[in-house]
DOMAR-450458 format. One line per 2 residues: number of its first residue (from 1); their letters; for each residue x, y, z of C-alpha. Coordinates in Angstrom, 2 decimals, decimal comma. Layout:
NUM = A = X Y Z | ...
// end
This chain:
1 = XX = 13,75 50,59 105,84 | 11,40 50,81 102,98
3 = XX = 8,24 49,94 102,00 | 6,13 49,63 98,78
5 = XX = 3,29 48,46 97,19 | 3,26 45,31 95,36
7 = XX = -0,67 44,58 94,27 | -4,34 44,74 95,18
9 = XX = -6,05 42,00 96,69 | -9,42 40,17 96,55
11 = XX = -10,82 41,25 99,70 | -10,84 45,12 99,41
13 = XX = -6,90 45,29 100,54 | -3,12 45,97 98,98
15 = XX = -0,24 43,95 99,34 | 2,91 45,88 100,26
17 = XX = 6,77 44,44 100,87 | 8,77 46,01 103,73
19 = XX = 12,20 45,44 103,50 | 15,67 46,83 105,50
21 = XX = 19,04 45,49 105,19 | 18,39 41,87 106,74
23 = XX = 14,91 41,38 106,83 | 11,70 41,10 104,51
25 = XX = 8,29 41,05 105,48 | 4,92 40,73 103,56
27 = XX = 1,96 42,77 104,45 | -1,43 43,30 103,68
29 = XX = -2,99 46,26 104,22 | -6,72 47,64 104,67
31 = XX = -7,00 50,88 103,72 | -10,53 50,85 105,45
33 = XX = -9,28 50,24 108,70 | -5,90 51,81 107,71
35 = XX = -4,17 48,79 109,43 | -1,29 46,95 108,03
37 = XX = -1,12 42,95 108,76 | 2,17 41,23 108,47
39 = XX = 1,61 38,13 106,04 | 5,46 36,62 106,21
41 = XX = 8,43 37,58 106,97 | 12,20 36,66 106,35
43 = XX = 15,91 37,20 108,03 | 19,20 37,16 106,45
45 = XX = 20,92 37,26 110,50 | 19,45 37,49 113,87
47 = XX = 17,81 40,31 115,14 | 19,19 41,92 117,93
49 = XX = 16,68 44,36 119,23 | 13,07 43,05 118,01
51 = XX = 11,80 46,93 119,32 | 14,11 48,76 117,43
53 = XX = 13,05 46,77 114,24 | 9,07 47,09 115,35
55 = XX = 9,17 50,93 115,75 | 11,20 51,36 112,42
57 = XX = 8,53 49,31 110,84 | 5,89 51,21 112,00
59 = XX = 7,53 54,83 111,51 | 8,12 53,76 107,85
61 = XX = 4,68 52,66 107,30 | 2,86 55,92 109,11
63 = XX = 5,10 58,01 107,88 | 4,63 56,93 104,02
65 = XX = 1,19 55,42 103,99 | -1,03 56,68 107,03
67 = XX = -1,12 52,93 108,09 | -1,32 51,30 111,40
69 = XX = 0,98 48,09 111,58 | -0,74 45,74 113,86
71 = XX = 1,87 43,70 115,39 | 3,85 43,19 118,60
73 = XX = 7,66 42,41 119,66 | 6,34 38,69 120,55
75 = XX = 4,92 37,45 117,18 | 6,77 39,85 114,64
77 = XX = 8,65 37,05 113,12 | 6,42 34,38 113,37
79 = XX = 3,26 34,95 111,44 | 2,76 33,41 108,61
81 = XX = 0,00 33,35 106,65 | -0,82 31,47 102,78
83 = XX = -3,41 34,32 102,14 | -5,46 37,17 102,76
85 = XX = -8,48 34,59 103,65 | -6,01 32,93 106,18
87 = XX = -4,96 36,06 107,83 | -8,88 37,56 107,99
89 = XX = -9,70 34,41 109,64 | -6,79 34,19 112,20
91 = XX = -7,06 35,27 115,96 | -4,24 37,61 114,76
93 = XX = -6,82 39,61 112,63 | -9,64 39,10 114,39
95 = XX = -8,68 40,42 117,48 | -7,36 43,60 116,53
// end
């Protein structure tokens, strides 16, 4: 798994790509809060174990960054969001 930053945002946040063998995702990050917000995400093949791949995710983007992914097993792969003003105005942000 790794992880990188792709761009700053408009709302005081960073845009990173996470990416492993079979899967993509988008993130957006406050450095604020130091929490990470997944934005998209894509898969080549089914994932198998959804935990494995969650704790990965998050290990890679502690470990490197000092960021807190906010996400669980139940809507990992299915947020989507156009933009940052989307996601800062979803339940998903909002209640974290």
């Amino acid at each position: 798994m790794k992880s990188y930053p792709v761009g700053q945002g408009n709302h005081n946040n960073l845009h990173f790509i996470l990416r492993s063998a079979n899967t993509v995702f988008k993130l957006c990050c406050f450095p604020n809060t130091e929490k990470i917000y997944i934005m998209s995400s894509s898969c080549k093949t089914v994932i198998d174990d959804i935990e494995v791949l969650l704790c990965n995710m998050r290990t890679e983007l502690y470990n490197k960054w000092g960021y807190n992914l906010i996400a669980d097993s139940s809507n990992l792969l299915n947020l989507r969001f156009d933009n940052t003003k989307h996601l800062i105005s979803s339940d998903y942000y909002i209640n974290s």
